[in-house]
C-alpha positions as CSV (number, residue, x, y, z in Angstrom):
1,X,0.0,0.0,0.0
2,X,1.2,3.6,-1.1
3,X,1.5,6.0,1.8
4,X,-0.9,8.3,0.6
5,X,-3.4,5.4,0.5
6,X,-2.1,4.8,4.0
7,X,-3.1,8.5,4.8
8,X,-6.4,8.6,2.6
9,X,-7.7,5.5,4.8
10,X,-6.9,6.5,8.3
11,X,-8.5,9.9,7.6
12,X,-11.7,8.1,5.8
13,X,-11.6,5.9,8.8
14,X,-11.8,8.8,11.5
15,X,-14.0,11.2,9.0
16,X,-16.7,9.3,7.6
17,X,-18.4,7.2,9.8
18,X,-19.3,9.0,12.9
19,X,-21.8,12.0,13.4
20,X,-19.4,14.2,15.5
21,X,-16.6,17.0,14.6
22,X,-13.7,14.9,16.4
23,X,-12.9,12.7,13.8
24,X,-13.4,14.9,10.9
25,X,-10.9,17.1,12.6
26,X,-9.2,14.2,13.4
27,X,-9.2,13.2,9.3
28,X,-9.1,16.8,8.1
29,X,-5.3,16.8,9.6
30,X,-4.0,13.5,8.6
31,X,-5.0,15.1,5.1
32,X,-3.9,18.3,5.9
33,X,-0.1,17.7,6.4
34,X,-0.1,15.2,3.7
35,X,-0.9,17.1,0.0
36,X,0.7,14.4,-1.5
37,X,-2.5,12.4,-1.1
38,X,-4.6,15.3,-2.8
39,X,-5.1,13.6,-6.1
40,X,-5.9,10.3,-4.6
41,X,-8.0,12.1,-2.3
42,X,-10.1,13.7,-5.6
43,X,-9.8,10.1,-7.1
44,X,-11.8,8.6,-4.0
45,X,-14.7,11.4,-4.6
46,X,-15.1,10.4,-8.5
47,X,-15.3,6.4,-7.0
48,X,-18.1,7.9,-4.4
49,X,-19.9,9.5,-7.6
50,X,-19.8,6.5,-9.2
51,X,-21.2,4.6,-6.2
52,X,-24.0,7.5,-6.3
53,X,-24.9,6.6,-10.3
54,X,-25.5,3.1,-9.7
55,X,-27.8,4.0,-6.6
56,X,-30.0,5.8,-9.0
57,X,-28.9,9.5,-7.9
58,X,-27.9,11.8,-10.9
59,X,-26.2,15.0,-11.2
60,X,-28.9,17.3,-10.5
61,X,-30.3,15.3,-7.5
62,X,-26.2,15.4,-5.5
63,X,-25.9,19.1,-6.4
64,X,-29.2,19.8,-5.2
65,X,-28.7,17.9,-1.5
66,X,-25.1,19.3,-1.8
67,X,-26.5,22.8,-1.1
68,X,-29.7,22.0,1.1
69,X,-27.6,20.4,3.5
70,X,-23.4,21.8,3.3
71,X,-22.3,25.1,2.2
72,X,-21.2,26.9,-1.0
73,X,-17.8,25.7,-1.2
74,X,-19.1,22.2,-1.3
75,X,-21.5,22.8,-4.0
76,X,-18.6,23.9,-6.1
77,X,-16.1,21.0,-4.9
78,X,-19.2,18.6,-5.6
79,X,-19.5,20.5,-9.4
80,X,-15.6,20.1,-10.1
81,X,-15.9,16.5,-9.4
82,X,-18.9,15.5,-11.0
83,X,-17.5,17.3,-14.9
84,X,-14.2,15.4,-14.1
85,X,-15.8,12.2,-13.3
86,X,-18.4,12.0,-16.3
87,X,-16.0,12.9,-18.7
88,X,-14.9,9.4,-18.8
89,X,-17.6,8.3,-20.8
90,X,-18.4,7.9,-24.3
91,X,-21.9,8.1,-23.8
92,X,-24.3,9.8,-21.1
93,X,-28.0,9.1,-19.8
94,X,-30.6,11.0,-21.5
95,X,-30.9,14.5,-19.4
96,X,-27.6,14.5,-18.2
97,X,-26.3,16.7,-20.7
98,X,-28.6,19.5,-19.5
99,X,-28.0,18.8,-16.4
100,X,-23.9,19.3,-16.2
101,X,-24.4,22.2,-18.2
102,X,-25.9,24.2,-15.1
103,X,-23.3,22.9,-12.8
104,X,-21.0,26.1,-12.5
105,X,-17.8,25.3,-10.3
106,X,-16.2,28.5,-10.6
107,X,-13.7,29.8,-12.7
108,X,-11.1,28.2,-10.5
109,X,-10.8,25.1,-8.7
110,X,-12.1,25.2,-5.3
111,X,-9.5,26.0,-2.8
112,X,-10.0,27.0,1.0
113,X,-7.7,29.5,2.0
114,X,-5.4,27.0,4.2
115,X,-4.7,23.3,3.7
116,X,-7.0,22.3,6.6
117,X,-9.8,23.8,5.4
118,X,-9.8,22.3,2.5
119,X,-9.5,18.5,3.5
120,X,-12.6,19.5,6.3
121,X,-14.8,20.5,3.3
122,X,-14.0,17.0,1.0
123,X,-14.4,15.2,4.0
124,X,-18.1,16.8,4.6
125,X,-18.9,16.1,1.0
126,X,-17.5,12.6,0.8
127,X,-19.8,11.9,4.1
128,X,-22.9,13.0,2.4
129,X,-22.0,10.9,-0.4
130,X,-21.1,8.3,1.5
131,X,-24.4,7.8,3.4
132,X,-26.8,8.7,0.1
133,X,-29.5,5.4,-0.3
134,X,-30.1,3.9,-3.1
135,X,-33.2,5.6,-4.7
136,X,-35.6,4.8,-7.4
137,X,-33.7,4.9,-10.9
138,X,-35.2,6.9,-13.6
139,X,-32.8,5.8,-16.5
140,X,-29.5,3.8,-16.6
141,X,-26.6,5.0,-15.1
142,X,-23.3,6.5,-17.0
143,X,-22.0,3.5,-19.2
144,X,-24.8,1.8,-19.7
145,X,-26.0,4.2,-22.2
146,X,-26.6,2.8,-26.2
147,X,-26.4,6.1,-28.2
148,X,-29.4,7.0,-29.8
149,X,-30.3,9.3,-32.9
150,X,-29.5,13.1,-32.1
151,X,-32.9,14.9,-32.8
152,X,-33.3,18.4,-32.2
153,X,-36.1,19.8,-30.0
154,X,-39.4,19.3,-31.4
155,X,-41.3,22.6,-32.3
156,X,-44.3,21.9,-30.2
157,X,-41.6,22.8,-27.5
158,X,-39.6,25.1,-28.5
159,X,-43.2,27.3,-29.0
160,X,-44.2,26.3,-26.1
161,X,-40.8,27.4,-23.8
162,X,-41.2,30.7,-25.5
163,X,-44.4,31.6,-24.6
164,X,-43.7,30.7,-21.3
165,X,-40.5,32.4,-20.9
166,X,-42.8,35.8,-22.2
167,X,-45.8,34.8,-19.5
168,X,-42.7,35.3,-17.0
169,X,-41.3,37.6,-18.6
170,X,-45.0,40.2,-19.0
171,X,-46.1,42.9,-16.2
172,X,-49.3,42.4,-17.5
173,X,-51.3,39.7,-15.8
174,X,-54.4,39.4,-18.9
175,X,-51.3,39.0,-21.2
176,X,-49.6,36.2,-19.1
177,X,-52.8,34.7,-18.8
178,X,-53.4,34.4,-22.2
179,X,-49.7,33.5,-23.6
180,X,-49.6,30.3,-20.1
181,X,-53.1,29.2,-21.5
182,X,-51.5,29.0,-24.9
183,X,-48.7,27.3,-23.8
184,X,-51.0,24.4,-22.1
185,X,-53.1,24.1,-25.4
186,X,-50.3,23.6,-27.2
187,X,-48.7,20.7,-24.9
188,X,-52.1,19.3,-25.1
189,X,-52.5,18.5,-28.3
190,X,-48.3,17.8,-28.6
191,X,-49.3,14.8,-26.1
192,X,-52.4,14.0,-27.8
193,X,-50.5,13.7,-31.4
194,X,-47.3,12.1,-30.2
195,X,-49.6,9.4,-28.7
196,X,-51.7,8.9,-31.9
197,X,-48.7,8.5,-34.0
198,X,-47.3,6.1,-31.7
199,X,-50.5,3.9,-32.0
200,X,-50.6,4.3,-35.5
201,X,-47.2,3.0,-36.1
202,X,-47.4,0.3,-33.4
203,X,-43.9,2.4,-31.8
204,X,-42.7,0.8,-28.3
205,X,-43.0,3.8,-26.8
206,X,-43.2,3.5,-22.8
207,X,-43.7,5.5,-20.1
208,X,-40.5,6.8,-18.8
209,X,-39.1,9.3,-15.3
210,X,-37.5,12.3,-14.2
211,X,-37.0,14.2,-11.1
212,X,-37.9,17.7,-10.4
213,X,-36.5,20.0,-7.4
214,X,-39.0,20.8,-4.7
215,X,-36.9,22.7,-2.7
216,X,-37.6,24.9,0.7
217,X,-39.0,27.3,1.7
218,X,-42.9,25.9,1.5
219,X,-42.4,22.6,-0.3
220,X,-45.2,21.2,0.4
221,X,-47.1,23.7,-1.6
222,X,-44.9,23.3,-4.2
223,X,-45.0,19.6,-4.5
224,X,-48.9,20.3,-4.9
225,X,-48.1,22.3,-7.6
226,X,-46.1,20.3,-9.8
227,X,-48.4,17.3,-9.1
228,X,-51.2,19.0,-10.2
229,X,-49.2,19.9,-13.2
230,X,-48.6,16.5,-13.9
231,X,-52.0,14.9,-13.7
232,X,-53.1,18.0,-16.1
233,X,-50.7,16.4,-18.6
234,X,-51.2,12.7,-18.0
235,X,-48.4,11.7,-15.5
236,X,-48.1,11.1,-12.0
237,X,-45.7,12.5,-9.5
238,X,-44.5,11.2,-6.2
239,X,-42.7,13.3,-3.9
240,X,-39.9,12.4,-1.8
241,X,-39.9,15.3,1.0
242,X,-36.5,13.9,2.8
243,X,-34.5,15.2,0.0
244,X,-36.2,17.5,-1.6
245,X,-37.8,16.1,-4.9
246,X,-40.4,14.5,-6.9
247,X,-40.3,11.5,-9.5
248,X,-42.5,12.0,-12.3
249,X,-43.3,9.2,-14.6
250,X,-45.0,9.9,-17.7
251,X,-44.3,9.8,-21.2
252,X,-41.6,11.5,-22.8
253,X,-43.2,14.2,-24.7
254,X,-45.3,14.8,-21.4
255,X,-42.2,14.7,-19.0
256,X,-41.1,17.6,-21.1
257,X,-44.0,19.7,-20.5
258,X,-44.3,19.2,-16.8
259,X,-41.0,20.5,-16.3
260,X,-41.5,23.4,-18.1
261,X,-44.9,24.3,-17.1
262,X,-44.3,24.0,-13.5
263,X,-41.1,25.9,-13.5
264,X,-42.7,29.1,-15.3
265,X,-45.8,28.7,-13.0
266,X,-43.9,28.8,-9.7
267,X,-42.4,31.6,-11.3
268,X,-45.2,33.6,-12.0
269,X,-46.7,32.6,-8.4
270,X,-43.3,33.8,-6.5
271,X,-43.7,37.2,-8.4
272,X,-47.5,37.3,-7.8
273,X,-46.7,36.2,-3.7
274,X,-43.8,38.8,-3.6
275,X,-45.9,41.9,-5.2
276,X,-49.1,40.8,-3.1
277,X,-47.1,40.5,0.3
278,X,-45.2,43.9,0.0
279,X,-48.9,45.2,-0.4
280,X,-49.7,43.3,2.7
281,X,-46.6,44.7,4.1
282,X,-47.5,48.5,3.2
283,X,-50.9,48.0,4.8
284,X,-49.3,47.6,8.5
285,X,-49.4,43.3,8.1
286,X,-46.5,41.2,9.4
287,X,-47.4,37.7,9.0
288,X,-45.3,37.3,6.1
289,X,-44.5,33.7,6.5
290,X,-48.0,32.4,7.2
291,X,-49.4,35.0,4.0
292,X,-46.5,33.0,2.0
293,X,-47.2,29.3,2.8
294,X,-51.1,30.0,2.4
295,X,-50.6,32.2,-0.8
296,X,-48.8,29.6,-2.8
297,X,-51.2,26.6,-1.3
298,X,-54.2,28.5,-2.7
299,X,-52.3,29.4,-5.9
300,X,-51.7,25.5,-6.1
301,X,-54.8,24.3,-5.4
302,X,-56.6,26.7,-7.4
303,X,-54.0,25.7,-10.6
304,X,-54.9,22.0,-10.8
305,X,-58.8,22.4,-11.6
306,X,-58.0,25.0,-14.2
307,X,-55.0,22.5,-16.2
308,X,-57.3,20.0,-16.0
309,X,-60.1,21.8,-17.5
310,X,-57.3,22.8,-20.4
311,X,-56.9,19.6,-20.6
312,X,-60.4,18.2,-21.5
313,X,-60.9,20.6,-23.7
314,X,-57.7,19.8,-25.6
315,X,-59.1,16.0,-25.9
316,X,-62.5,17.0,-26.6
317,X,-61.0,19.1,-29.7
318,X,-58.8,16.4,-31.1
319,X,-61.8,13.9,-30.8
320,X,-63.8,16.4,-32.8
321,X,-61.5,17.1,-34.9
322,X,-60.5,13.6,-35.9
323,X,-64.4,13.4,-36.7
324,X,-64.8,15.9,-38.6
325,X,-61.4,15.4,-40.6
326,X,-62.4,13.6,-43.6
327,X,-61.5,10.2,-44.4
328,X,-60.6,9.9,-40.8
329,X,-61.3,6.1,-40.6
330,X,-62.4,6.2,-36.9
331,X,-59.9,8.0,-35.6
332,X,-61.9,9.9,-33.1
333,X,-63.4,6.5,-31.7
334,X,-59.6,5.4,-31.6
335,X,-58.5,8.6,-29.5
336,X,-59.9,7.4,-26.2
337,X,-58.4,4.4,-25.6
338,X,-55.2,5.2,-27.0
339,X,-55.3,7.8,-24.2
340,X,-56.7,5.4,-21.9
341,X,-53.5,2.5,-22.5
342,X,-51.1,5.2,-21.6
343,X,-52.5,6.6,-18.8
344,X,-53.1,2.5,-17.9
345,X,-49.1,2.5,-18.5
346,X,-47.9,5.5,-16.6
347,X,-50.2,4.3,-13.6
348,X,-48.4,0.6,-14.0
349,X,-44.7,2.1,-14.3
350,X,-45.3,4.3,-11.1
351,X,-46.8,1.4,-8.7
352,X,-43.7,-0.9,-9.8
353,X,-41.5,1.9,-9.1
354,X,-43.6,2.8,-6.0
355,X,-45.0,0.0,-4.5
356,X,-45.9,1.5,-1.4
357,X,-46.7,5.5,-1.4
358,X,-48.9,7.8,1.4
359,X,-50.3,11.1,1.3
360,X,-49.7,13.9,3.4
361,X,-52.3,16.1,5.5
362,X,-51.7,19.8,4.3
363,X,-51.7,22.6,6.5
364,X,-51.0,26.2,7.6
365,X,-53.8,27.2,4.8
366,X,-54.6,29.4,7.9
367,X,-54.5,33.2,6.2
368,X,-57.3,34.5,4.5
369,X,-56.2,37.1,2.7
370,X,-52.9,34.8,1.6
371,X,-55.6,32.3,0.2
372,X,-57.6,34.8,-1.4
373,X,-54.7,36.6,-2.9
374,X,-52.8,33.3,-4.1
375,X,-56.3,32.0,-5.9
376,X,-56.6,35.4,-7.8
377,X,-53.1,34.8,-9.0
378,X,-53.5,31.2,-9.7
379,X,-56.7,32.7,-12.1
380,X,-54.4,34.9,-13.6
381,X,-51.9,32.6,-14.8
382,X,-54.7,30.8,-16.5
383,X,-54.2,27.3,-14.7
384,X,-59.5,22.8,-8.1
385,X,-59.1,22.0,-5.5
386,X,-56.9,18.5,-4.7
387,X,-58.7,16.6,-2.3
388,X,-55.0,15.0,-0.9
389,X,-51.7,16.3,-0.9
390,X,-49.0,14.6,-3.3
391,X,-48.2,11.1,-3.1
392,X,-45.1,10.0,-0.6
393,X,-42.9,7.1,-1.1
């Protein structure tokens, strides 16, 4: 054995398997007067990444814990070693390119301003990584990928993204009304064609996952949010409150949507919440935190009836539609159960993923003029009530 593996496995040995700050110190100075051990040291926290992959974590989901739980300089150190340890393969899991391209680690490498310092903050990272539990995967870890064909976005999306990103982007609530309504219709009837054409051509398409963030503050109203989202546009979302996401599992066209959709919409609600609370605020009211939580629960609940309602509509269209179209051989009477399979699939892929899920009681809905304020913006943004909170592995 090397020395600095010598060094690298007393320090592990005193770091990362206790709770307390003794042997992290403890670690943190073996490493410390040894830098000869810094590169094995960085080689130990790509092995831990790749002992993260295989457990079904990606990317975004260590970043995102990285900074809910540790501090800035980990985030960066957990950035640097997550481009140096993925460059090693040919090929990457779908979503993984978009994900390491928001992973900013700086200009420079991350480097504490004295030698102890900076063994203290691997150690904390590797500790996090070393106690992360295997998790549900939603695609195949690094080097298992088979390259498919490069295909640029469709342009159902790339409409749809821009008037979402003008809906954020309008002081003028009418306008982002009408531009988020839009935006809906048009995923809509993407879903609605993508899934015809794959009946029609007898394509194995199947339900697939992804995670979104649900991070603090209010999460609970935000998890409402995005699973509303998702059952507007035929998937279903489970929400894993201990660290701070939810799976959704629909099909691929629909994955897409829910992830843009319910970003711009907790957008537009965090503008709505901050304008309406700084009127609250003017008006001699200081219950800022209980106005927030019952704003964005309203805003929530009020968003779900209005998607689905979109949604209907959408499917009522394309049934008429495929009526009306001429030589249309049945396709309207074909419509509904192609919808029905899939949903039938999306439900199957999430209770094998999930076998066993909960729901969770929602409160602090305690504010009146919070809920009153968050349902007015929910109606402008264009997007009923949810009898349950979201689902809970």
């Amino acid at each position: 054995m090397c020395p600095k593996d010598s060094v690298i496995d007393d320090a592990f040995a005193a770091a990362l398997y206790g709770d307390g700050d003794e042997g992290l110190d403890t670690g943190a100075s073996l490493l410390a007067a040894a830098p000869g051990a810094d590169a094995e040291l960085r080689r130990r926290g790509e092995e831990y990444l790749r002992r993260a992959w295989r457990g079904g974590w990606q990317p975004a989901d260590v970043v995102r814990l990285v900074r809910r739980d540790l501090a800035e300089p980990h985030v960066r150190l957990a950035a640097e070693l997550i481009l140096a340890e993925t460059r090693g393969y040919a090929h990457l899991p779908p979503r993984w390119a978009h994900q390491l391209a928001d992973l900013d680690p700086g200009s420079e490498p991350a480097r504490p301003r004295d030698r102890f310092s900076y063994a203290t903050t691997h150690l904390q990272l590797y500790r996090l990584l070393l106690r992360l539990p295997p998790i549900e995967p939603v695609g195949p870890p690094p080097g298992e990928t088979v390259p498919g064909p490069v295909e640029g976005e469709p342009r159902a999306l790339t409409r749809i993204r821009a008037l979402l990103a003008k809906a954020e982007a309008t002081g003028y609530p009418e306008e982002a009304e009408a531009l988020t309504a839009k935006a809906q219709e048009l995923m809509a009837r993407h879903s609605l064609d993508e899934a015809l054409l794959a009946a029609r051509t007898h394509a194995k398409d199947v339900p697939g996952a992804c995670r979104v963030g649900v991070d603090a503050p209010y999460e609970t109203a935000k998890a409402i949010l995005l699973d509303s989202v998702a059952a507007a546009n035929r998937c279903r979302a489970v929400w894993n409150e201990a660290f701070g996401f939810s799976t959704v599992v629909g099909f691929e066209s629909d994955l897409e949507a829910v992830e843009l959709l319910y970003t711009s919409l907790l957008v537009q609600g965090t503008a709505a919440m901050t304008k309406a609370e700084a009127g609250q605020r003017a008006a001699g009211r200081k219950r800022t935190k209980t106005f927030r939580q019952t704003f964005l629960l309203a805003y929530a609940h009020r968003i779900g009836a209005r998607l689905a309602r979109a949604g209907e509509h959408a499917v009522r269209e394309a049934a008429e539609a495929a009526e009306a179209a001429e030589g249309s051989g049945g396709s309207a009477a074909s419509l509904l159960p192609v919808l029905a399979a899939r949903d039938v699939a999306v439900t199957d892929r999430t209770e094998r993923m999930f076998p066993e899920t909960t729901t969770t009681r929602v409160r602090g809905a305690t504010d009146g003029e919070g809920w009153a304020h968050g349902t007015a913006a929910a109606d402008r943004a264009h997007v009923a009530p949810r009898d349950r909170g979201p689902a809970l592995p």
